[in-house]
C-alpha positions in Angstrom: -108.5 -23.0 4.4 -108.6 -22.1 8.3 -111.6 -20.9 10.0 -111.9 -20.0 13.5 -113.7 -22.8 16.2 -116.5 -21.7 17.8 -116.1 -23.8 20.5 -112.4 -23.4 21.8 -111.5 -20.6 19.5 -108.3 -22.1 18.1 -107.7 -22.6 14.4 -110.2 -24.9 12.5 -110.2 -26.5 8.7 -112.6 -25.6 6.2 -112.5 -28.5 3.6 -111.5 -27.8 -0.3 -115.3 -27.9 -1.2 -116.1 -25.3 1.0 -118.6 -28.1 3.2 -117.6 -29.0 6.3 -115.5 -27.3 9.1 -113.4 -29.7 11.6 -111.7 -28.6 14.5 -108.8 -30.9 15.1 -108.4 -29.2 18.6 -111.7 -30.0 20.2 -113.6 -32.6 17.4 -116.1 -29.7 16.4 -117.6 -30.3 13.1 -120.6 -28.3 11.4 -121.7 -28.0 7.3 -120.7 -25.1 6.6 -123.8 -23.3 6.5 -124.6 -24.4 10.1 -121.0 -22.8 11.3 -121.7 -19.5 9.4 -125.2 -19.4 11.6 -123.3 -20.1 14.4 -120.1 -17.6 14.0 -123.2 -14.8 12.8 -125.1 -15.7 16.3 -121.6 -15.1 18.1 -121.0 -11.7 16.4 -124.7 -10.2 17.0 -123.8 -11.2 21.1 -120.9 -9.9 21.0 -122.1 -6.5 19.7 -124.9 -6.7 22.6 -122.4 -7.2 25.0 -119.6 -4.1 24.0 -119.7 -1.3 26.1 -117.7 1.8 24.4 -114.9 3.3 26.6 -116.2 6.7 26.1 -115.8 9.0 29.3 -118.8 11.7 29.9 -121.4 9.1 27.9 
């Protein structure tokens, strides 16, 4: 299954048992408990850092 590298944000492999994720691009690897902290700590910046495009606000 692919899963998205939080490092160079090309495509990355989550194995069959659903344990580790390896980036061929870059050599990340995480458990995959430790990449879903790590994509979930990406997301919450991210939502700190959007500013709407909303004229008169």
């Amino acid at each position: 299954m692919d899963a998205r590298c939080p490092e160079c944000e090309k495509v990355a492999r989550l194995d069959d048992d659903i344990t580790v994720v390896k980036c061929p691009h870059c050599n990340f690897e995480a458990d995959y408990d430790s990449y879903l902290e790590i994509m979930k700590d990406q997301v919450i910046n991210m939502s700190f850092e959007y500013i709407p495009d909303r004229p008169g606000i």
